[in-house]
KEKE-3310 file (N, C-alpha, C; in steps of 0.2 Angstrom, whole numbers, plus 5000, padded with zeros to 4 digits):
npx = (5004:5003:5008:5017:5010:4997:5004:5010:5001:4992:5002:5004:4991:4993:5001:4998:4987:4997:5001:4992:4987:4998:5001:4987:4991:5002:4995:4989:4996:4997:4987:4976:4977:4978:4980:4991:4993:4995:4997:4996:5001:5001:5002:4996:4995:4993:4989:4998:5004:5020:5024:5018:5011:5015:5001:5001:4990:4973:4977:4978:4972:4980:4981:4993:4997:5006:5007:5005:5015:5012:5003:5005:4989:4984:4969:4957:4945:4951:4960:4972:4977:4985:4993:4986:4971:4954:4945:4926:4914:4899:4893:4889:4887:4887:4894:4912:4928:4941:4956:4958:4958:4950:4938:4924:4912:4896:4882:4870:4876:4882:4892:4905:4913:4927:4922:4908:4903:4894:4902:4907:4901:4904:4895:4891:4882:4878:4885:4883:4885:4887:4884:4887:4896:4905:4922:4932:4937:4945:4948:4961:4954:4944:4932:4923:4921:4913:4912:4910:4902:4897:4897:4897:4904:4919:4922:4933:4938:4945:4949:4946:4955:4958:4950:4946:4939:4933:4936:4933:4928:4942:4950:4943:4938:4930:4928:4923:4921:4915:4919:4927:4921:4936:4941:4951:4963:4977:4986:4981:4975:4968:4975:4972:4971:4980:4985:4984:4996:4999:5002:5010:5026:5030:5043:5048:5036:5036:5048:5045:5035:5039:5050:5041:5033:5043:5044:5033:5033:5042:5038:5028:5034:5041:5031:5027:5036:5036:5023:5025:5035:5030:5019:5029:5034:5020:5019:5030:5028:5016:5021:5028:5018:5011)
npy = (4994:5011:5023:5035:5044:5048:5056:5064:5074:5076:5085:5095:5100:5105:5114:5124:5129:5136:5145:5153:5158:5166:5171:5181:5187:5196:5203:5210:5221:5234:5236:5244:5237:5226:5207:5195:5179:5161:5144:5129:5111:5096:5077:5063:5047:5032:5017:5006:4993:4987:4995:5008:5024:5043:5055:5072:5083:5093:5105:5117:5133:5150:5164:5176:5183:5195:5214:5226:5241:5256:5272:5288:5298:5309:5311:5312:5301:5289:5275:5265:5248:5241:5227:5211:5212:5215:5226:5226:5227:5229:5218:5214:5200:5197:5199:5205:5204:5217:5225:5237:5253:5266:5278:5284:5298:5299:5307:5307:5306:5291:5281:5274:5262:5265:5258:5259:5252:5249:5253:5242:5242:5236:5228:5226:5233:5247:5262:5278:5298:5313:5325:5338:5339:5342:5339:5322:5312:5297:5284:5273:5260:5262:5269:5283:5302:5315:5332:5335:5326:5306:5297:5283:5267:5261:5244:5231:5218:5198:5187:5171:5161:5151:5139:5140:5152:5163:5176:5192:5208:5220:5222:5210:5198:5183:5176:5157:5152:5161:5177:5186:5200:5212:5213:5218:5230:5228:5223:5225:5238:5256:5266:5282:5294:5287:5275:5257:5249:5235:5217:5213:5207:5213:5209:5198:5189:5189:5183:5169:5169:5164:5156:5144:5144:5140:5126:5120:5119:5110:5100:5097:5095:5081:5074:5074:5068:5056:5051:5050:5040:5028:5028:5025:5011:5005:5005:4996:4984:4981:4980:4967:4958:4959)
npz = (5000:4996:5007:5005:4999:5003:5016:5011:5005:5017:5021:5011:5015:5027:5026:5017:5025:5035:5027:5022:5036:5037:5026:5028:5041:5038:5030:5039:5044:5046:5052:5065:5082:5079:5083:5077:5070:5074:5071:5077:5075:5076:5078:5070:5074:5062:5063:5055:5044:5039:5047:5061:5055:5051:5051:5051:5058:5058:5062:5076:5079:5086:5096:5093:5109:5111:5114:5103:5096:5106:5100:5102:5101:5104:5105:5113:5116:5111:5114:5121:5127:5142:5147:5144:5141:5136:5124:5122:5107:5100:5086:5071:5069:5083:5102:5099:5103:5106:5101:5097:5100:5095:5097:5094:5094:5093:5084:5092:5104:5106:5110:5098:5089:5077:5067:5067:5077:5093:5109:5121:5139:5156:5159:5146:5140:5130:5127:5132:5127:5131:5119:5121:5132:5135:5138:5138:5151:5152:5163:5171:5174:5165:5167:5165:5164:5164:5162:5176:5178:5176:5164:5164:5161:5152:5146:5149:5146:5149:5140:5135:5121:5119:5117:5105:5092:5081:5066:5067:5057:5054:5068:5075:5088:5089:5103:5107:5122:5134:5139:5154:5164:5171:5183:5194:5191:5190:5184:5169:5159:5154:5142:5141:5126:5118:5106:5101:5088:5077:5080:5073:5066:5052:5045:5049:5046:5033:5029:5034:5026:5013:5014:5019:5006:4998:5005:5002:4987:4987:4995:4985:4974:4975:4977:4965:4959:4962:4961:4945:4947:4950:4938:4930:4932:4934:4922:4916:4922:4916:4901:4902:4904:4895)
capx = (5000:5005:5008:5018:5005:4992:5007:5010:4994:4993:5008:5003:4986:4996:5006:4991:4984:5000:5003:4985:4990:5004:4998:4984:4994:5007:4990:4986:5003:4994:4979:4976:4976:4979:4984:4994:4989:5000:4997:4999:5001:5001:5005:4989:4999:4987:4991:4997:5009:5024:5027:5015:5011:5012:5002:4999:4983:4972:4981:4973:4975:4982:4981:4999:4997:5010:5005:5008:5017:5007:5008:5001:4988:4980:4964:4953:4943:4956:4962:4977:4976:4989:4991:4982:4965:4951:4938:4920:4911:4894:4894:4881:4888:4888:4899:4918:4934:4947:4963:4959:4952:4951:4932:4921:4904:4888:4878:4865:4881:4881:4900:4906:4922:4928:4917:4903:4899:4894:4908:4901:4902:4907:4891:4889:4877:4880:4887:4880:4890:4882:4886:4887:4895:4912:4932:4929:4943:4943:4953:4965:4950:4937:4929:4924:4922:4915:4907:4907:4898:4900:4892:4898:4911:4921:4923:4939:4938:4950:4946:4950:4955:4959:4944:4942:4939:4933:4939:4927:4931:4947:4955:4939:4940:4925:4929:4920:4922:4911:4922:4925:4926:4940:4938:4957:4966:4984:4990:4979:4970:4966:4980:4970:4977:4985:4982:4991:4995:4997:5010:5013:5031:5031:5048:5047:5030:5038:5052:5042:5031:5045:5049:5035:5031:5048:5043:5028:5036:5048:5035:5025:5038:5043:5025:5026:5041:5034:5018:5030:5040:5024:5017:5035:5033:5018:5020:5034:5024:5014:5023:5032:5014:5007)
capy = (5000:5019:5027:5041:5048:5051:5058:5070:5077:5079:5089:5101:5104:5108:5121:5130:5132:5140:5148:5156:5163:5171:5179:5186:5191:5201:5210:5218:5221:5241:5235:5245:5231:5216:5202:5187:5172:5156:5137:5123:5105:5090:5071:5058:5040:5028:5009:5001:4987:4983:5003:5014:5029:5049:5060:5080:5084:5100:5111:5122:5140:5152:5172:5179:5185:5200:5219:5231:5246:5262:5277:5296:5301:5313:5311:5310:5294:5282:5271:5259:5243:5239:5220:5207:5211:5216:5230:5224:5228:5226:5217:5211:5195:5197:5203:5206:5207:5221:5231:5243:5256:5271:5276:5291:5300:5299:5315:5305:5302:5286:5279:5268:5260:5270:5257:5262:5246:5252:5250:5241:5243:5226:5221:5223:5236:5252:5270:5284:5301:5319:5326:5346:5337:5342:5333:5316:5307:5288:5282:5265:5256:5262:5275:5289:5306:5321:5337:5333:5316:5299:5291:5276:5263:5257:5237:5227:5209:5192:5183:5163:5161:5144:5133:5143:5157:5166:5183:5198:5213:5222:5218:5209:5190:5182:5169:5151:5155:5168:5185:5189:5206:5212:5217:5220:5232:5231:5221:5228:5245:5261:5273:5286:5298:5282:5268:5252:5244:5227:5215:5208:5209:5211:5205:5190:5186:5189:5177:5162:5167:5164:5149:5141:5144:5134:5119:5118:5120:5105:5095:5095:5091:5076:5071:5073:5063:5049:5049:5047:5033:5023:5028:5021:5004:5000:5005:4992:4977:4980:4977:4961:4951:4958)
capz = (5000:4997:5014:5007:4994:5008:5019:5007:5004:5024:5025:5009:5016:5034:5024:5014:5032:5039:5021:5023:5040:5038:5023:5031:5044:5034:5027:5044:5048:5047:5054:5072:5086:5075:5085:5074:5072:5073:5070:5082:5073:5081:5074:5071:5071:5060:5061:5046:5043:5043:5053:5060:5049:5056:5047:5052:5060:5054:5067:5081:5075:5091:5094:5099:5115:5113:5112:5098:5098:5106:5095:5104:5095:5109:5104:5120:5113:5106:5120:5123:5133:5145:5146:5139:5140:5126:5124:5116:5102:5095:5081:5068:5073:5091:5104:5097:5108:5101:5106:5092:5104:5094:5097:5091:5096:5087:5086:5098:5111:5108:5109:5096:5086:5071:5062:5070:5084:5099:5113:5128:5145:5158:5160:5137:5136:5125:5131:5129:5133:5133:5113:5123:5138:5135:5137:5141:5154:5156:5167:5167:5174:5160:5173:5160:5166:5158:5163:5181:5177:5176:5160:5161:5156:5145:5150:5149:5148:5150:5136:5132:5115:5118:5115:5097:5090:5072:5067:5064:5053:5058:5075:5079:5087:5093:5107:5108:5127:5137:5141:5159:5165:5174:5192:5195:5184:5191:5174:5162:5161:5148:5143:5137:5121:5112:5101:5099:5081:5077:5086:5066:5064:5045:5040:5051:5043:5025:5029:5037:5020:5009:5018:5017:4999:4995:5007:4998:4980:4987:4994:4979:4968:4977:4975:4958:4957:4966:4955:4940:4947:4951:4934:4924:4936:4929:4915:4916:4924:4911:4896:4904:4907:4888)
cpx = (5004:5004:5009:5014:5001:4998:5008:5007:4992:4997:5008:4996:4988:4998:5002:4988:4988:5003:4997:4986:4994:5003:4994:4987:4998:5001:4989:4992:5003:4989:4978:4972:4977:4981:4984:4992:4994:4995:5000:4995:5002:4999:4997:4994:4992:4993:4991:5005:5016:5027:5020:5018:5010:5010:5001:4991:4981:4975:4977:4977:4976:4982:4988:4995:4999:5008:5008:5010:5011:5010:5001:4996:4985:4975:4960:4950:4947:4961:4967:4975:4984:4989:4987:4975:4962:4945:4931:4917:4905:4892:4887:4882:4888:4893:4907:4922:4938:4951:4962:4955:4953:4942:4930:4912:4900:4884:4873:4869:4882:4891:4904:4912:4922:4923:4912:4899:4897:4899:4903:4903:4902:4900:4885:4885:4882:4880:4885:4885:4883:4885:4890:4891:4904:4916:4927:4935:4941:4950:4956:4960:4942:4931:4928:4920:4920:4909:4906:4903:4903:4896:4892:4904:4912:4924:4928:4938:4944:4945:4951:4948:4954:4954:4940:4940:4937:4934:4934:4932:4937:4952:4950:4940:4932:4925:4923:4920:4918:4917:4921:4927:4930:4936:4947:4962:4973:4988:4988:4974:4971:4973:4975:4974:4981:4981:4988:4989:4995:5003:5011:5020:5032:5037:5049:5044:5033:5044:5049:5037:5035:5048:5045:5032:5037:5048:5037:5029:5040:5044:5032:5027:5041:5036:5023:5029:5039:5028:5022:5035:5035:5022:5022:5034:5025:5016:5024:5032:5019:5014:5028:5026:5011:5013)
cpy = (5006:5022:5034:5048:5054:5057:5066:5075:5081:5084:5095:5105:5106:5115:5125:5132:5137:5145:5154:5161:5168:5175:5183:5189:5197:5206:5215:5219:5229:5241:5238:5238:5224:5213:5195:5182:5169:5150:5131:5115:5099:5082:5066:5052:5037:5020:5005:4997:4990:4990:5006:5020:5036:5055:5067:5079:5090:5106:5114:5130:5144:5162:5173:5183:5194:5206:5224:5237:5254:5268:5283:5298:5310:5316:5308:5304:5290:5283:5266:5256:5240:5233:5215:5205:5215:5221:5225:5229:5226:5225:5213:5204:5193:5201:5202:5209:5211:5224:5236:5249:5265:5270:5284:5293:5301:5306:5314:5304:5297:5283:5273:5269:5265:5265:5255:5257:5251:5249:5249:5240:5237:5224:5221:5227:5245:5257:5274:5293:5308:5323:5333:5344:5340:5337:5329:5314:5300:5286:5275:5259:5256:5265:5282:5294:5311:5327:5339:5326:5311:5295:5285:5272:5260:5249:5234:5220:5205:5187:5176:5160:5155:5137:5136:5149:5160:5176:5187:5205:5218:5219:5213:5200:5188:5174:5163:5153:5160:5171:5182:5195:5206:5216:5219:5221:5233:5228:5224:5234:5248:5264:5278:5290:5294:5275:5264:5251:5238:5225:5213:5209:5210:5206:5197:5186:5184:5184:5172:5163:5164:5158:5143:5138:5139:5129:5118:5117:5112:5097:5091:5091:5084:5070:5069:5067:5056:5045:5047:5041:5029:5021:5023:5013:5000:5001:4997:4986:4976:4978:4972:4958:4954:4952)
cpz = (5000:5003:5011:5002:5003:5015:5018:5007:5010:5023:5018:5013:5024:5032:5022:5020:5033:5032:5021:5028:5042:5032:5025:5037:5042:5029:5030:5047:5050:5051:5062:5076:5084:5078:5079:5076:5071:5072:5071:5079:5078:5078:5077:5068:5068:5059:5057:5047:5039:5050:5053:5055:5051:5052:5051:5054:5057:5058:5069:5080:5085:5091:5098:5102:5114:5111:5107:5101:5100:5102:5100:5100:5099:5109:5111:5118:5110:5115:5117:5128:5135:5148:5142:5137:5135:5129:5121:5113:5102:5088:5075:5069:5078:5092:5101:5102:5102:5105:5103:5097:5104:5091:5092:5094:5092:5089:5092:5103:5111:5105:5105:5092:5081:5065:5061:5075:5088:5104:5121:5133:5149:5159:5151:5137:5135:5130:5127:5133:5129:5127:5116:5129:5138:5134:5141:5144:5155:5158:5167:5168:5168:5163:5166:5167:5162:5161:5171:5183:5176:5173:5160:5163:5154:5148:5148:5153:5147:5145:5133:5125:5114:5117:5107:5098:5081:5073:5064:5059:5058:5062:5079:5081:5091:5096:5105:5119:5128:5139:5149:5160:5169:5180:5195:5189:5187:5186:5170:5164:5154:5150:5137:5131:5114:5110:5100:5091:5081:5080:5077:5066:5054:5042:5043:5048:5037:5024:5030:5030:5016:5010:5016:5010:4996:4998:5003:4992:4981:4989:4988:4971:4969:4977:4968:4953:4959:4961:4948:4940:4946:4943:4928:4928:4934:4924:4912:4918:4921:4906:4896:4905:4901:4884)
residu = (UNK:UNK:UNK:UNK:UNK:UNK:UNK:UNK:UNK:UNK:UNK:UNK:UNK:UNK:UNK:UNK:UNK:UNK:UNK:UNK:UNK:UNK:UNK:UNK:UNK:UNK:UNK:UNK:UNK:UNK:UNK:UNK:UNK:UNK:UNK:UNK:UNK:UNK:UNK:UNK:UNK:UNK:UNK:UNK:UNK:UNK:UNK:UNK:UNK:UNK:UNK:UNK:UNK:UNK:UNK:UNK:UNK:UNK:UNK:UNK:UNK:UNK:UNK:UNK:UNK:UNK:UNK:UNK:UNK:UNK:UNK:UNK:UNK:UNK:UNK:UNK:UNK:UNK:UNK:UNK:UNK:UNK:UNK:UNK:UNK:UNK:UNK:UNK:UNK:UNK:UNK:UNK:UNK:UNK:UNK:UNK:UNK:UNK:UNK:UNK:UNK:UNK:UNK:UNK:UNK:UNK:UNK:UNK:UNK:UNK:UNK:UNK:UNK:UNK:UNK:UNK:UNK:UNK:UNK:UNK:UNK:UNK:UNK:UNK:UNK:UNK:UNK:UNK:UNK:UNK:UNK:UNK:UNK:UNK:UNK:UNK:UNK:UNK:UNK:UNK:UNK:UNK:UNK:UNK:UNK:UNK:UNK:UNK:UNK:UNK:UNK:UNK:UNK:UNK:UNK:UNK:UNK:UNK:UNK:UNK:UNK:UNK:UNK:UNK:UNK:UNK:UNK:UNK:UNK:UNK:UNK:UNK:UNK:UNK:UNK:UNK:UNK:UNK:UNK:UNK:UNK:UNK:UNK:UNK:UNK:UNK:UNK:UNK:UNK:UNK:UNK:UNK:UNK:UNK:UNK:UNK:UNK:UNK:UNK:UNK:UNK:UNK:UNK:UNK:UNK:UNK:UNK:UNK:UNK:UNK:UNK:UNK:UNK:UNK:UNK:UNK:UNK:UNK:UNK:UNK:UNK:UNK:UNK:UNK:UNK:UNK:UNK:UNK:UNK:UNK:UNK:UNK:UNK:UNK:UNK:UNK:UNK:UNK:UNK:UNK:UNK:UNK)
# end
């Protein structure tokens, strides 16, 4: 029996996974807040004679952790987050985690992303701020401030990627997991004034692409090779028993 056909075939559709990835990463390499995606494989033995046989599994995709760089914009609404927690969104999909926390005010006050979500406060429902109300201050806890008031705030969650995830437009991720809020902000908290970018590293990305695209090139070739041996063998078993 042919083991290393089906071996193959695993380990290009492994690679178009992580070839997939890292292009889209190196897309939002400008994308405010983007965290990187990586791809974690892991080995399916199948029992066949006279050797087990280990192909690739379809890989569990992963969000890096790491935060992008913050850039001043000192726009009283656009926030940075310190540590590894996420603002929400509401989205026509549901609720959505982001780091992109460059927000804006609706003529109604109503506080939402730059792509028009509403940003929601820790127990998910929508802010509203006061359009004539003046400077707004929000504090590292997400405490806004404006006028002498206290519209509200802005909610900061711990969110677990790791039982899955799909990605919404932009920096959006929508855990498999319920959010929790945070209740202690001495890790993570608002830096008002600033926006983080992406963690992408571009040239790192562009390398591991480039990489990639020539394992792939090398696998397939070796594939092809193999197909063509097979194919002159019985060719040749053929014209020995006509």
């Amino acid at each position: 029996m042919d083991h290393l056909s089906p071996i193959g075939i695993a380990g290009q559709v492994a690679l178009m996974r992580r070839l997939d990835t890292v292009a889209n990463n190196v897309a939002n390499a400008e994308t405010a807040g983007f965290r990187a995606e990586g791809v974690t494989f892991s080995s399916v033995v199948s029992k066949t004679r006279p050797f087990d046989t280990s192909f690739l599994g379809a890989g569990r995709s992963h969000v890096d952790p790491r935060s992008g760089n913050f850039v001043k914009t000192g726009n009283q609404l656009d926030v940075a987050i310190n540590g590894s927690a996420f603002m929400a969104v509401l989205t026509g999909r549901g609720i959505a985690y982001t780091r992109d926390g460059r927000m804006q005010m609706l003529p109604s006050g109503e506080l939402v992303s730059l792509l028009g979500h509403p940003v929601l406060d820790p127990s998910g429902a929508p802010i509203s701020l006061d359009p004539l109300g003046g400077e707004v201050e929000i504090s590292r806890d997400g405490f806004i401030r404006q006028g002498g008031r206290s519209p509200g705030s802005i909610g900061l969650f711990d969110v677990d990627f790791s039982q899955g995830y799909s990605r919404d437009e932009n920096s959006g991720l929508i855990p498999v997991a319920a959010a929790q809020p945070l209740e202690d902000f001495l890790e993570s908290g608002f830096v008002q004034g600033y926006s983080e970018g992406s963690n992408v590293n571009p040239i790192t990305e562009i390398t591991r692409l480039i990489e990639l695209q020539r394992i792939f090139e090398a696998v397939n070739a070796s594939l092809e090779q193999r197909d063509g041996s097979l194919r002159e063998t019985i060719q040749a078993l053929g014209a020995r028993s006509a």
